[in-house]
C-alpha positions in Angstrom: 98.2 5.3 -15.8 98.6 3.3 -19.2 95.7 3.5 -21.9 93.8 0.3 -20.6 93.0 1.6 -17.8 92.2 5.1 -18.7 89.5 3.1 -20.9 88.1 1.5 -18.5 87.9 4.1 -16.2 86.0 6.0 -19.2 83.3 3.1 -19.2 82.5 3.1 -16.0 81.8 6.4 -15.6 79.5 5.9 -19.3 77.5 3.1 -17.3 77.1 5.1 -14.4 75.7 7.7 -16.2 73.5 5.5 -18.0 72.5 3.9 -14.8 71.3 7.4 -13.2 69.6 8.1 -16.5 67.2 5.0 -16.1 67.2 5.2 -12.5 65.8 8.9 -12.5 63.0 7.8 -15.6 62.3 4.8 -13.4 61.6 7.1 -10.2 59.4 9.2 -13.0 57.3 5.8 -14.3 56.8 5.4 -10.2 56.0 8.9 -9.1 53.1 8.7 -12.3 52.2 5.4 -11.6 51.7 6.3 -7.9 49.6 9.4 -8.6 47.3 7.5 -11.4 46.6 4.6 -8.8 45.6 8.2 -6.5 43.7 9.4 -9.0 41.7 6.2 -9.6 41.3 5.1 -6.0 39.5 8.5 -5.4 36.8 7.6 -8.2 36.2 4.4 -6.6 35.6 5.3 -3.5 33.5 9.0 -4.8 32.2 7.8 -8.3 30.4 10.3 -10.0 26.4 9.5 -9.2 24.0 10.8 -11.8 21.2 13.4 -10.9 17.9 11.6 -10.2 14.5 13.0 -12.2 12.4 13.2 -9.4 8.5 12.5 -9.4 5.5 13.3 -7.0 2.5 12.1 -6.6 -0.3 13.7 -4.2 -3.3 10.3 -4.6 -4.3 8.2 -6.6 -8.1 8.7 -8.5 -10.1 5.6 -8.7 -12.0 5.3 -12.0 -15.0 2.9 -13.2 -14.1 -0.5 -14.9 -17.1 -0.7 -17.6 -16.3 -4.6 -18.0 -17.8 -5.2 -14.3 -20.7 -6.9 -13.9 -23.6 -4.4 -13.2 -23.5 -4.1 -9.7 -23.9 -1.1 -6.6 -20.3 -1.4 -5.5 -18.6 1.7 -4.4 -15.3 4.0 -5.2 -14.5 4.9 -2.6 -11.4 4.4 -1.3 -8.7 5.1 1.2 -5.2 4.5 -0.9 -2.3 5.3 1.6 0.7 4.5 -0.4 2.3 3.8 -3.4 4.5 0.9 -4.4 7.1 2.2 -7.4 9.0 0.1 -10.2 10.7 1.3 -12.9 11.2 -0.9 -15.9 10.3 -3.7 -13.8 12.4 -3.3 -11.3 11.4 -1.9 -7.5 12.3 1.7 -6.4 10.5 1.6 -3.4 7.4 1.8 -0.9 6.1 5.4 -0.5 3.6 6.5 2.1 1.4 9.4 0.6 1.8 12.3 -0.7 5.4 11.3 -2.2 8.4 12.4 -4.2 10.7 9.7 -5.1 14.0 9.7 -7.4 14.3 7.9 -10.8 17.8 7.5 -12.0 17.9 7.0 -15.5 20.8 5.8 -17.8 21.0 9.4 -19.3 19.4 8.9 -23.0 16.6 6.6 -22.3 13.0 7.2 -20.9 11.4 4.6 -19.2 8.2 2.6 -18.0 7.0 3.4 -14.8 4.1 1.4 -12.6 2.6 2.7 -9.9 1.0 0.2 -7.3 -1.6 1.3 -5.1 -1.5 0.1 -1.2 -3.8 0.0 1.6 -4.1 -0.6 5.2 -5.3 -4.0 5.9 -7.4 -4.3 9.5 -6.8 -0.8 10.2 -3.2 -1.7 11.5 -1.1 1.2 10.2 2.0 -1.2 10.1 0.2 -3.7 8.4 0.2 -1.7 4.9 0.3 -4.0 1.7 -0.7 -3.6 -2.4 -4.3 -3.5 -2.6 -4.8 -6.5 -5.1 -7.8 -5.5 -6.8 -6.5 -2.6 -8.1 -4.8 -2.4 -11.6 -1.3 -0.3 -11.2 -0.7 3.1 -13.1 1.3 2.2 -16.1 0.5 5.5 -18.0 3.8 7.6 -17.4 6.6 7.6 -18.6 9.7 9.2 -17.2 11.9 11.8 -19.7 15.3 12.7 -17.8 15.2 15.8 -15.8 17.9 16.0 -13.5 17.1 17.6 -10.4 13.7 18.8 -12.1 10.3 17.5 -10.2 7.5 15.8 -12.3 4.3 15.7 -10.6 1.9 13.1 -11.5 -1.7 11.9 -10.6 -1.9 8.3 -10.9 -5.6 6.3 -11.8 -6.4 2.8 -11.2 -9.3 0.7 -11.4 -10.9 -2.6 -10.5 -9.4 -5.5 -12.4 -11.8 -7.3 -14.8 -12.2 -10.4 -13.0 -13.0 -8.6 -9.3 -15.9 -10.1 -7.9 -18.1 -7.8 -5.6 -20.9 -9.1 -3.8 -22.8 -6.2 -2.7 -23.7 -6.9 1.1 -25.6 -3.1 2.1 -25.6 0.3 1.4 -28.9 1.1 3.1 -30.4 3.5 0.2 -33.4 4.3 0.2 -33.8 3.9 4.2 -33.8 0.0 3.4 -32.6 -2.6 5.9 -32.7 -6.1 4.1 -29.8 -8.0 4.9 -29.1 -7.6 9.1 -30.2 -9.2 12.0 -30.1 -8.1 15.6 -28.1 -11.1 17.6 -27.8 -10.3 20.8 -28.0 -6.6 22.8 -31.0 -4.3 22.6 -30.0 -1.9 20.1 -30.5 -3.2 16.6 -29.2 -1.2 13.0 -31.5 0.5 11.3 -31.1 2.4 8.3 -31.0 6.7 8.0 -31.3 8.8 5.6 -31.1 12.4 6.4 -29.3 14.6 8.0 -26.8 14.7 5.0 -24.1 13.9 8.2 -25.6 11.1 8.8 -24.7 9.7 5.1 -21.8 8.8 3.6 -22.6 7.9 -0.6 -26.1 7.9 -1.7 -29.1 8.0 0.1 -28.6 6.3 3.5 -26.6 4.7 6.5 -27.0 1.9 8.7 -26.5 3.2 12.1 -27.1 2.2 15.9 -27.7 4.9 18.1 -27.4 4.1 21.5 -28.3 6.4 24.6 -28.5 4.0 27.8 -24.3 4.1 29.2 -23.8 0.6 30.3 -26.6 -1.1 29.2 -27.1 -0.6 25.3 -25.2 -2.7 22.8 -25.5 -4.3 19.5 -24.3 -7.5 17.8 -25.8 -7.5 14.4 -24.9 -10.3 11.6 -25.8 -10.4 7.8 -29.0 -12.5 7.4 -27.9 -13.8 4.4 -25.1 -16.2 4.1 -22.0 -15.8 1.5 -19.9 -18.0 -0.2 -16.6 -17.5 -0.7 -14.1 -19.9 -3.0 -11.1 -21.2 -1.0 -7.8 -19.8 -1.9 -8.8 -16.2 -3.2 -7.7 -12.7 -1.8 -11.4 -11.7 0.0 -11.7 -8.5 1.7 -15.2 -7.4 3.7 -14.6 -3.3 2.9 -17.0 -0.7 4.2 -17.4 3.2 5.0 -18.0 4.5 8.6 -17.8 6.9 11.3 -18.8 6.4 14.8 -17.9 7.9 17.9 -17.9 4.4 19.8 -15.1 1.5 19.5 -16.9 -1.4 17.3 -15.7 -4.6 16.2 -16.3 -6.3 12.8 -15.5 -10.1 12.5 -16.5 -13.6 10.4 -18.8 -17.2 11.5 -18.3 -20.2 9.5 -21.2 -22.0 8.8 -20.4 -25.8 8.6 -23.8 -26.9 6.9 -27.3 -25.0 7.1 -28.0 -25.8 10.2 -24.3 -25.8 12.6 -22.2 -22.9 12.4 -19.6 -21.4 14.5 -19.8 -18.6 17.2 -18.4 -15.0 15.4 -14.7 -14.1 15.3 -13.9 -10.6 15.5 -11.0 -10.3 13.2 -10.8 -6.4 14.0 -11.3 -4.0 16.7 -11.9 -0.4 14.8 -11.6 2.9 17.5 -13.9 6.2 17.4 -13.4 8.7 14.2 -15.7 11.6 13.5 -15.1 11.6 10.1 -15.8 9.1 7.2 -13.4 6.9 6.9 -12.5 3.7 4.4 -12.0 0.2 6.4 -10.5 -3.1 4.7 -10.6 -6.0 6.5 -8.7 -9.2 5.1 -10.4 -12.6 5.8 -8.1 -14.9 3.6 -5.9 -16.1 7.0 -9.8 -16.5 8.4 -11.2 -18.5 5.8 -8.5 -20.7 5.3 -8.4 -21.8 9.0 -12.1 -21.7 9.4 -13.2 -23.4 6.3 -17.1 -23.8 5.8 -19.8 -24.0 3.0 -20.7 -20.1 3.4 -19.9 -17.4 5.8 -21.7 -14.5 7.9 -20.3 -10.7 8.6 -20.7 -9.5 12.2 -20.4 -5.9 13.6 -20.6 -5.7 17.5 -20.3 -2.3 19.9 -21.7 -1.2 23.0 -22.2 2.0 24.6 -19.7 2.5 27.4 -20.5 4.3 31.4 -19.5 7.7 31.3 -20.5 8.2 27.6 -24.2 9.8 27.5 -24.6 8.6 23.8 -23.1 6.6 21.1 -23.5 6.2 17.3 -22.2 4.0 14.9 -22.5 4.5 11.2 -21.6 2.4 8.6 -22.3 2.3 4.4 -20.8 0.3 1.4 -20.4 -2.8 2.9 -19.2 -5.1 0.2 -17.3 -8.7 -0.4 -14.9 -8.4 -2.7 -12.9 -11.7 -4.0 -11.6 -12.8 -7.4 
C-alpha cells in the first residue's frame, strides 16, 4: 500500500467519524424536539384552569325607591332567579338559591351586577329579568379561590316606573270592581288575619253552591296604557279554586271588546306573587283604555271555594 492511499484511507475514516458524531447530536436535537412537542401538546389539550371564587346568594330584598311618586303600591315580590355578569359580561342564569363561579384574572377584583328575574304568566319556563327592577351593582368580587362569598343582593323600583294602583281593598273598601256575569260578586274582607295578605284587607269571592256559583268581575274604571311599554297587571293571592285573570280593549267609550284571559292560575294555599305580561296583548289589541278581568267558578264535587286576591297594580314605564 503506497502513502496515497494510506491517506486517504485515513480521511475516510476521519469523515466517518465526523459523520456519526453529527448523526448521533442530530438523533439528540430529535429525541428533545420530540419530547418538547409532548410536553406542549399535553398543555394544550389539559391547560392549567384557574380556581373560580365562588358566590351565593339566598334572595334578593326589595327596598323603597323615595323618588316615586306618592302612591299605595306594594313590595312584595316573588324573585325566582338571578341573571349574573361580571364586568359586563354574562356568567349566567341562576334559579334561586344559587352559588355560581367567578374566574378572575388572578390580581384584579371586579364589578359584579346582579339581575333580578321573574316568572311571567305563571309559566315556570317562561322566566325572564323583571324590568322594573334596578340590578345589584354593590359587590365586588376579591379572589378567593375555592373560597364561597355569600351575598344578599337589593334592588328597587327604577325612577321612572309608573304604578297605577288598581286595589288593595283596605279598609274593607270595594271601589273599583264590577260583578259581570255569575252570581257571586268580590267583596272586600278584612279579618281573619288569614284572610289578608298586606294591610288591612282582601278582595275575595266565596262561593258555596258546587256547579252553580261563579264570578266574572272587571275593574270599573278604565286604564290607559302607552303603546310600546313593558306593562305588567301584578297582584297577591291565594285561593283554593282555578281562576283566570285576562284584558278587554275598549275601542271608544262606548264599543269595547269581549275579555281575553291571558292566564289560567291553579289552586295554592298559600300567598303567592303573580305577574302577568300584557305587552304581546296590547300591541295586538290596541285601544284608547283597557279593563282587568278575574273569572272562576266553583266546580261539582267541591263543597266550597274561595278566591283571594290583594295588590293589584299596573305597572308600565
Amino acid at each position: 500500500m503506497n502513502c496515497t492511499m494510506f491517506n486517504n484511507i485515513l480521511r475516510y475514516r476521519d469523515t466517518i467519524k465526523k459523520m456519526s458524531v453529527f448523526l448521533g447530536n442530530v438523533k439528540y436535537f430529535i429525541v428533545i424536539c420530540c419530547c418538547w412537542m409532548i410536553w406542549s401538546g399535553c398543555n394544550v389539550i389539559n391547560p392549567v384552569e384557574p380556581t373560580p371564587t365562588y358566590v351565593h346568594v339566598d334572595s334578593f330584598s326589595v327596598t323603597a325607591n323615595n323618588f316615586l311618586p306618592l302612591q299605595p303600591y306594594t313590595l312584595s315580590h316573588s324573585i325566582t332567579t338571578v341573571w349574573v355578569y361580571y364586568d359586563n359580561n354574562l356568567i349566567g342564569e341562576y334559579d334561586l338559591p344559587a352559588t355560581f363561579p367567578i374566574i378572575t384574572d388572578g390580581t384584579n377584583t371586579g364589578k359584579l351586577e346582579l339581575f333580578p328575574g321573574i316568572v311571567i304568566n305563571g309559566l315556570n319556563n317562561n322566566v325572564d329579568m323583571y324590568p322594573f327592577f334596578q340590578p345589584d351593582t354593590g359587590f365586588t368580587v376579591v379572589q378567593k379561590p375555592g373560597k364561597i362569598t355569600t351575598y344578599e343582593p337589593t334592588t328597587q323600583y327604577y325612577t321612572d316606573t309608573k304604578i297605577q294602583h288598581i286595589a288593595n281593598f283596605d279598609f274593607g273598601t270595594i271601589l273599583n270592581f264590577g260583578l259581570q256575569a255569575g252570581n257571586v260578586p268580590i267583596v272586600a274582607v278584612t279579618s281573619p288575619d288569614s284572610l289578608v295578605f298586606e294591610g288591612t284587607g282582601s278582595g275575595s269571592i266565596y262561593m258555596t253552591n258546587p256547579g252553580i256559583d261563579s264570578s266574572v268581575d272587571s275593574t270599573v274604571k278604565s286604564y290607559v296604557i302607552d303603546s310600546g311599554v313593558s306593562a305588567y297587571i301584578e297582584f297577591n293571592y291565594k285561593s283554593d279554586v282555578q281562576f283566570y285573570v285576562g284584558m278587554s280593549s275598549n275601542l271608544s267609550a262606548t264599543i269595547g271588546s269581549d275579555p281575553f284571559y291571558l292566564a289560567g292560575i291553579n289552586p295554592s294555599h298559600t300567598w303567592q306573587k303573580f305577574y302577568l305580561e300584557i305587552t304581546a296583548f296590547l300591541n295586538q289589541y290596541r285601544g284608547v283604555n283597557y279593563k282587568f278581568y278575574i273569572k272562576t267558578s266553583l266546580p261539582v264535587g267541591q263543597s266550597t271555594g274561595r278566591l283571594l286576591i290583594d295588590n293589584i297594580q299596573l305597572v308600565t314605564f
